[in-house]
N, C-alpha and C positions, 0 to 999 in steps of 0.2 A: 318213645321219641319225645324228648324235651320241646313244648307249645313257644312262640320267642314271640315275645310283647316287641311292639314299637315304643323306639325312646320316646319318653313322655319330656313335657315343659310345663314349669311352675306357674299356675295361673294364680302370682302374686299380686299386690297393688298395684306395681308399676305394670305389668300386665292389661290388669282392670282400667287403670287410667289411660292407657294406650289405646284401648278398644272401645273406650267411651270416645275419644278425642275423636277417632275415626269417625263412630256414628254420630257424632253432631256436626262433624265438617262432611260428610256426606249425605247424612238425614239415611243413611241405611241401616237398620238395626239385624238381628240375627236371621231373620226371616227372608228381605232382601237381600242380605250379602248373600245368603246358601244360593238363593234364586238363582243370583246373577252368575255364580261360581257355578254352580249347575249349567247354567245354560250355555257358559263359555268353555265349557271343560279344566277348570281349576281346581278341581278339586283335587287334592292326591291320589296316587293308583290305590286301589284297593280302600279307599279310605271309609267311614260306617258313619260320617260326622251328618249328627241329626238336629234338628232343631231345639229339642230339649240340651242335648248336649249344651249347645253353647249359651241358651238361656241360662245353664248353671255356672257357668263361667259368668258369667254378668253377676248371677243374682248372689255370689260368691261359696255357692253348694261344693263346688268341683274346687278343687285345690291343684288339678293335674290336668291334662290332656296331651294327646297326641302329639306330640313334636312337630309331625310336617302338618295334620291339622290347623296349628297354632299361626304355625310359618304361610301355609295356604292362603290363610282369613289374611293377616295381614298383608302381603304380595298383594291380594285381591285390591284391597283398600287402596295400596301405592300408587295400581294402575288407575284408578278412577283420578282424572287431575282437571284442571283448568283448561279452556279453549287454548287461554295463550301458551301453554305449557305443550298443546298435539303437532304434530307436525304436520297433520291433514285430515281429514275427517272419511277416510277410505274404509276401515271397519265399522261398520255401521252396526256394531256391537259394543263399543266401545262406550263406558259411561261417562258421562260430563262434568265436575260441577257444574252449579249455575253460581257465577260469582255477579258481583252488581253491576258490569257491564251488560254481561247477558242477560242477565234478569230486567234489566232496563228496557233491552231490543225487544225481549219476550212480550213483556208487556205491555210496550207500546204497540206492538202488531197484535198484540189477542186482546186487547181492552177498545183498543180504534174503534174497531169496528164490529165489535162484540159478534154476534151470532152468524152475520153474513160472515165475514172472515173465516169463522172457525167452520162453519159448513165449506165454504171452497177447499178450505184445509183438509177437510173430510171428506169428500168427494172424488170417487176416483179410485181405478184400482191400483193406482202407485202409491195409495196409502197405506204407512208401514205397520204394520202389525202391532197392536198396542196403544197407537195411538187414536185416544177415545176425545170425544166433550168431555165431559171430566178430565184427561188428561191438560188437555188443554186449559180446562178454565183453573187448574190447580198452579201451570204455569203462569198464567195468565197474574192469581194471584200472588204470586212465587211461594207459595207451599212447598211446592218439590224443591229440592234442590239439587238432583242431580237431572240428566238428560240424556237420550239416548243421541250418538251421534245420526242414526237413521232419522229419526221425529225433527232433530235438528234441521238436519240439510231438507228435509221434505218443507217443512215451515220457511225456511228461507229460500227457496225454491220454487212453493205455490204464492207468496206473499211478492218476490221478485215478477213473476206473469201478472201475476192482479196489477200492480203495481204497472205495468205495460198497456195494460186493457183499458188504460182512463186517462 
């Protein structure tokens, strides 16, 4: 019985430049995009797409990969967009940029009021999974740039009460 490869796509330059563009308007590189595709179920059925893998597509080793692999990563990428671009903030899996508006609000709520702030933020078991000190004081700084919609609405959520209590 004849073994049947999946159609492959050229991982040429215009390729390479595509998936550079993504991880600098994202700030996600191969390690975060699998995470996120992992934890969302984007991956394709059956797919074996590993971390090496696509570092060799970066580092220009791989000249080929898996078609819907290919197609996967970018999809993934599409979905991650702007606040003003969501229609609501209802999957709380969804990733965010932080573009300069946001990055603005972020920062002026997690720099205000430096550690009191980020502890009320922290405090509580409606706090969402992932979100650490660190995560925070990296938004804080706008290191990250992307956001979870969950950490999001929690931050403008606990900052709205504080916000009430004074």
């Amino acid at each position: 019985m004849k073994e049947s490869f999946p159609e492959r796509a050229a991982i040429d330059e215009q390729t390479l430049t595509r998936l550079c563009a993504e991880k600098e308007r994202t700030g996600l590189g191969p390690n975060k995009i699998l995470r996120y595709m992992r934890s969302r179920g984007l991956l394709p059925e059956g797919s074996k797409l590993k971390l090496a893998q696509m570092e060799s597509w970066i580092t220009g080793l791989a000249k080929s990969a898996p078609k819907a692999d290919v197609d996967a990563i970018f999809e993934a990428y599409a979905g991650i967009v702007p606040l003003s671009k969501l229609d609501s903030l209802s999957d709380d899996n969804q990733l965010i940029v932080i573009c300069d508006a946001l990055a603005q609000e972020l920062s002026s709520v997690l720099q205000k009021r430096h550690n009191s702030c980020r502890r009320i933020i922290l405090k509580g078991p409606m706090t969402p999974k992932g979100l650490t000190e660190h995560r925070l004081g990296r938004l804080a700084t706008g290191e990250d740039k992307t956001i979870l919609a969950a950490h999001l609405k929690h931050i403008r959520h606990v900052t709205r009460e504080f916000s009430k209590t004074r």
